[in-house]
Every structure is written in structure tokens, then in C-alpha cells.
Residue, then its C-alpha position, 0 to 999 in steps of 0.5 A: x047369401x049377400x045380404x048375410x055376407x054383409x052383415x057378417x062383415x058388419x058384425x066383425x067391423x064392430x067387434x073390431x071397434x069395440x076392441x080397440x076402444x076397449x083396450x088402448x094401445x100399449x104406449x111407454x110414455x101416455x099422457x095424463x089429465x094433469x099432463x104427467x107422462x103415463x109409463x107402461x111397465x112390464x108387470x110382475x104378478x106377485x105370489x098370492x100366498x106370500x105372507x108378512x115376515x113376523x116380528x121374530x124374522x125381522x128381528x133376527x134378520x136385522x140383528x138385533x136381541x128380541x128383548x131389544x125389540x118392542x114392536x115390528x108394524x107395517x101398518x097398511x103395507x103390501x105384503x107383496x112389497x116386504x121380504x126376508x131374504x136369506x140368498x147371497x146378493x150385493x154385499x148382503x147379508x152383511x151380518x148373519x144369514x139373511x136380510x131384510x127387503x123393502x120394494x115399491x114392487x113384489x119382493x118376488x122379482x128381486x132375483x129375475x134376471x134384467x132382461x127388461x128395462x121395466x120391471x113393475x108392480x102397482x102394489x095395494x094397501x098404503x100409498x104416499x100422503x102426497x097428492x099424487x099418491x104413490x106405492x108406499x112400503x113402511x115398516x115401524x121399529x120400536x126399539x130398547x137401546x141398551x144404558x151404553x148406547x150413544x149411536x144407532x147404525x144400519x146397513x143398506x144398498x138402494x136398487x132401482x129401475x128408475x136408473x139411468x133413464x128417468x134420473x132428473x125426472x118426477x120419477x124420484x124413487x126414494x128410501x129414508x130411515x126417520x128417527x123419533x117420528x115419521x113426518x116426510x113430505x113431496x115438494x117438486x119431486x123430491x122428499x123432504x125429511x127432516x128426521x131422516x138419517x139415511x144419506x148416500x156417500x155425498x150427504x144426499x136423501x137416498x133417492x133416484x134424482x140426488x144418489x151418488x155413486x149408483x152404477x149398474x154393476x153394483x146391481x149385478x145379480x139383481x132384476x135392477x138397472x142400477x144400485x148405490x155402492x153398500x151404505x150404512x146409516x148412522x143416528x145419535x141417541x137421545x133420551x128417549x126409551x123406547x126408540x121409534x125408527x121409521x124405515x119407508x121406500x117409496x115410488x114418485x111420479x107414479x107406480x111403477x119402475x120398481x125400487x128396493x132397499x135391502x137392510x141389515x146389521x142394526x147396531x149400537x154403538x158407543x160413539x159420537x156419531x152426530x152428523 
């Protein structure tokens, strides 16, 4: 009988190894190879039947006539990270009944309430071309302006989880809208984009480092821990017909503390809005 008993006690110490190698402890800030500090955030496990919005939802959910649409393409996107959203929220819509939603995480936690400090999730399908690739949301418009138009004009509101604990940090989560072609890149944390037009109300790159006027009650109603004020975007028109307008959503530093954009009310108008 001692002799079972000890190999009894033999048998659950290994098991208790095992287990504590096997599963590491949960610790908020870890340390990678490179020597980035690995977050742990709590994960929402996106709707597995959740399908892409169609060309006519998006249409219609940014205003804008489908014969002045050409094509709506996510390219490689995670489905879970695209949304039309039809419930009021935030200042949205801002024209029509619905809206649409980019995240670096599930769409489907938007409207969770803001009870943790760290609302995540690692989506699939396309990631940044940086080095350290990242969650990548992206949707491609190609457009027919109409004869009159001189100006291209949006809506949005930017929402995050990186707010307020890692601004200043690698953790820069950033939205832009590129107009004619899609060529942004990472340089120390921050995206270079030189064909973007989507700017806060001090001229920044919309992103967690450089937004201005982010307050925590602009992100009321929302899982998020802070919001830029409502925004609109504004483009002048060239020659060019069609048009292609690249709207991308993006994590840095790693994959989750999730970020959205919320985007309505495209327009045309006839104005001289160069910047």
C-alpha cells in the first residue's frame, strides 16, 4: 500500500508539471524574443456564421447610388472584422439608417458593455506588410464620381481600447482613407500614408499616438475606452474616372486592444476642398 501511495503522489506531481509548463501563466505584460511586451487581452470569440456585408449593403449603408459604384472588395479581410450596423450609436448614422464598421477585432463586441479594460480579438485572413504584421481590416471602393464633382467627403468616428493606457506607445492603432492607390507604410510606430485624407481635427493621421480630442465620453454606449469627437474626411477630385478610395483599420505593435472605425454619409460635392 506505500509503495502505491507514493507512486500516486508520483504520478499527480508530474501531472502537475506538465500542466504549468503546458499553460503559462496569464500575465498582462510578457516579454517577446524581440523584447516587445506581449499583452493578454480578454478575447471575444467572433459569430462563426457571420458573413461579408454585399456590395449592395455597403452601398447603401455609405450613401451613395449604386450606379456610382463599381466595385466593394475586402480582399483577404476577416469577415468577423466588417459590419453594417443599423442601431443608433455615437453620432451614427449620420445619414440613413445604417453604417458601416471596420475593426481590428469582431464587429460583434461594438455594443458589449465596457466592463473590461481589454477588449481582443486576433482576427485571420489579412494582416499589415510590415515586419511585424498585424490585424489588417481593408476595404477597396471604386467609384463614379458624377461630371460636377470637385470634392469626395465621409463621415467617421475612431474608437479604441489602446486609450488612454498605451498612448505614446508601439501600440498605435491607426484608421486612414487613401485616395488613387494604397501605399502606407510603419516607420517607428507610426503610418506613413502619403495618399491619405483622413486627419483628426488638429491635422494628425487618425491613430492612437497623434488623435486629438479622444475622450472616454465620445465612446459612451460602446465596449471602448475612448473615441475621437465625430469627423469627416474630405478629398479633391482629379481626372481620374473611376476613382479608387482605400479605407484600412489597422493594429500596431500586436493584435489585440481592439480599434474600430465607424463610416457614413459619402458624398460629392462641389467645392474646393484641397487641404
Amino acid at each position: 500500500m506505500l509503495r502505491i501511495a507514493h507512486r500516486e503522489k508520483l504520478v499527480l506531481f508530474l501531472a502537475y508539471m506538465i500542466f504549468w509548463i503546458a499553460v503559462p501563466a496569464n500575465l498582462p505584460a510578457q516579454q517577446t524574443p524581440g523584447g516587445i511586451p506581449k499583452r493578454v487581452g480578454d478575447m471575444v470569440v467572433p459569430n462563426p456564421s457571420l458573413l461579408p456585408p454585399t456590395q449592395a449593403q455597403v452601398t447603401a449603408a455609405i450613401d451613395l447610388p449604386a450606379a456610382q459604384v463599381n466595385s466593394v472588395n475586402f480582399g483577404t479581410s476577416d469577415d468577423a472584422g466588417i459590419g453594417i450596423f443599423a442601431v443608433p450609436l455615437g453620432s451614427f448614422p449620420t445619414d440613413g439608417a445604417d453604417y458601416l464598421v471596420l475593426s481590428t477585432g469582431a464587429t460583434s463586441s461594438v455594443t458589449l458593455p465596457n466592463d473590461v479594460p481589454n477588449t481582443s480579438t486576433e482576427l485571420d485572413g489579412l494582416n499589415t506588410p510590415f515586419n511585424n504584421p498585424e490585424d489588417l481590416v481593408q476595404v477597396t471602393l471604386v467609384l463614379d464620381p458624377p461630371a460636377w464633382a470637385t470634392c469626395l467627403a465621409f463621415d467617421f468616428k475612431f474608437y479604441s481600447e489602446e486609450f488612454p493606457e498605451y498612448v505614446g506607445s508601439i501600440f498605435n492603432d491607426v484608421f486612414i482613407a487613401e485616395y488613387g492607390q494604397s501605399d502606407f507604410q510603419e516607420v517607428n510606430a507610426q503610418v506613413v500614408a502619403p495618399y491619405n485624407f483622413a486627419y483628426d481635427t488638429d491635422g494628425n493621421v487618425v491613430s492612437v499616438n497623434t488623435v486629438f480630442g479622444v475622450t472616454e465620453g465620445n465612446a459612451q454606449g460602446t465596449t471602448y475606452d475612448g473615441a475621437t469627437p465625430l469627423l469627416t474626411a474630405r478629398t479633391p477630385l482629379d481626372n481620374t474616372n473611376p476613382i479608387t478610395i482605400t479605407l484600412s483599420i489597422m493594429d500596431l505593435g500586436d493584435s489585440i486592444y481592439d480599434s474600430t472605425v465607424f463610416v457614413d454619409n459619402f458624398r460629392w460635392l462641389n467645392i474646393d476642398c484641397a487641404p
